[in-house]
C-alpha positions in Angstrom: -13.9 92.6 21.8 -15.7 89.9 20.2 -19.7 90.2 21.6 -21.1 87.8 19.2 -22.9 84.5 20.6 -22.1 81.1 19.2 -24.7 78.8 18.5 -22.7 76.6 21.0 -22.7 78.9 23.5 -26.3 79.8 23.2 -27.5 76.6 23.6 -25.1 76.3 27.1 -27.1 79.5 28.6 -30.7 77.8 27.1 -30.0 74.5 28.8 -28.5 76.0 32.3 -32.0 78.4 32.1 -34.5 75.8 31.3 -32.8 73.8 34.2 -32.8 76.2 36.9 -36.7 77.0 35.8 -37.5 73.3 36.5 -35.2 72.8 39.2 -36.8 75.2 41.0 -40.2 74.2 39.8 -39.9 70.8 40.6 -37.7 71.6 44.2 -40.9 74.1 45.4 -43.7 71.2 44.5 -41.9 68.5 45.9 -41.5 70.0 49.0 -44.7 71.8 49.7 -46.2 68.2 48.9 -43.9 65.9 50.2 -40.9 67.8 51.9 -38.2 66.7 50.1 -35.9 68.2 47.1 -35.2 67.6 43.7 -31.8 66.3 44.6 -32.9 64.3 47.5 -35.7 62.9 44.9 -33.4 62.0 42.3 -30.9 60.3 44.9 -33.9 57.9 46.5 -34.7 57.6 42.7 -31.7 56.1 42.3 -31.9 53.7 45.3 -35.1 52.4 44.0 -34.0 51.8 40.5 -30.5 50.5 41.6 -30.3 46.7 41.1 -32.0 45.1 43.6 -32.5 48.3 45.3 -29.3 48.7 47.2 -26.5 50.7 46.0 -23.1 51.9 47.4 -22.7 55.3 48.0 -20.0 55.2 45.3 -22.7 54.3 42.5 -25.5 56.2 43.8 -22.6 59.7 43.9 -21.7 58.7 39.9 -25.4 58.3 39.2 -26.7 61.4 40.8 -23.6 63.6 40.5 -22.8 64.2 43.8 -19.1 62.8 45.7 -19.6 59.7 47.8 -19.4 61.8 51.0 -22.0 64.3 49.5 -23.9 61.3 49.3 -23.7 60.3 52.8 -24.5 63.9 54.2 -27.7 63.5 52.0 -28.5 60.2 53.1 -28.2 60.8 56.5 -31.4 62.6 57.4 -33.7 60.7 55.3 -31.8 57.6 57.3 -32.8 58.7 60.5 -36.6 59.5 58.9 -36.8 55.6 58.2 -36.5 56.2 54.4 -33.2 54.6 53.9 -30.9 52.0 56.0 -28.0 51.0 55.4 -26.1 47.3 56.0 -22.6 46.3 55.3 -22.0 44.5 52.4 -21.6 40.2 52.4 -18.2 40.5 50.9 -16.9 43.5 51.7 -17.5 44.6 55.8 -16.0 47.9 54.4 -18.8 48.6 51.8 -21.8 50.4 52.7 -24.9 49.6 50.8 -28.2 51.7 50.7 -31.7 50.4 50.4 -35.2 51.9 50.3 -37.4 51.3 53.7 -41.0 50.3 52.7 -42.1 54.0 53.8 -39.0 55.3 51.1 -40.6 53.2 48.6 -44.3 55.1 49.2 -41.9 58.2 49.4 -40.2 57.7 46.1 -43.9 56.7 44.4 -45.9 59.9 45.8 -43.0 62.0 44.8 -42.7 60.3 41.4 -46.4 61.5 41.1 -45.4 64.9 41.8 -42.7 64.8 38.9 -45.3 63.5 36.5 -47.9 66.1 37.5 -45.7 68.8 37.3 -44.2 67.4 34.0 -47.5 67.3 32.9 -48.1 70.8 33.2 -45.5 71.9 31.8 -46.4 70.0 28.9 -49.5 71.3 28.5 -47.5 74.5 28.3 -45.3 73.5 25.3 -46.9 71.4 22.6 -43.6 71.0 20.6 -41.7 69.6 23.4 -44.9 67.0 24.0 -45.2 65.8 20.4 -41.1 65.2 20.4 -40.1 64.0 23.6 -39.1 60.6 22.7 -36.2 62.4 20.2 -35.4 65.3 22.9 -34.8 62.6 25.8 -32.1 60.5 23.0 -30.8 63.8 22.3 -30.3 65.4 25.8 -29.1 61.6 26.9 -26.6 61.7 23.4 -25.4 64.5 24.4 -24.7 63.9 27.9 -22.3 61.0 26.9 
């Protein structure tokens, strides 16, 4: 039995650890300061970089990963909070589109405060990644084509 590493597959086990570190980093400060998740972060993210600011459920599932009903089940809650409403669409009465409220807006700001604050420390934490971030986000976004 074959116990040697690849290259390939070390840099698989790197990637899925340095993402569960931040993932929960990131999950535990934006909900002790703002009660919301990483995933529901990146989702209103989304919205408020969407064109316009409204989005299907459809585009904002492919952006963020998640199925269109996924999306919906997320959406719901934060809905019902007044972050988000929803209207049908002008041409299609069968497409729902999403929009930030103006308190999802402040929402999505403070918690984009939280990211950078806790990016920043990390930072601080790893010089190397500081001085080449501009190269590591082309290569992570290369190599997520």
């Amino acid at each position: 039995m074959n116990t040697q590493i690849s290259n390939e597959q070390q840099l698989s086990l790197s990637f899925a650890a340095a993402w569960l570190r931040l993932e929960k980093r990131l999950d535990s400060n934006l909900g002790a300061i703002r009660g919301i998740s990483l995933a529901e972060y990146r989702l209103l993210r989304a919205l408020a970089d969407a064109p316009g600011s409204w989005a299907s459920r459809v585009d904002l599932a492919q952006t963020v990963g998640l199925t269109p009903s996924g999306v919906t089940r997320a959406l719901r809650p934060m809905e019902k909070l007044g972050f988000v409403s929803t209207a049908k669409s002008k041409r299609d009465a069968r497409l729902a589109l999403a929009t930030l409220t103006p308190a999802g807006k402040e929402l999505v700001d403070d918690a984009s405060a939280v990211v950078n604050d806790s990016m920043q420390t990390l930072m601080n934490r790893s010089p190397r990644t500081r001085e080449n971030i501009s190269q590591m986000i082309e290569m992570l976004d290369e190599f997520g084509r």
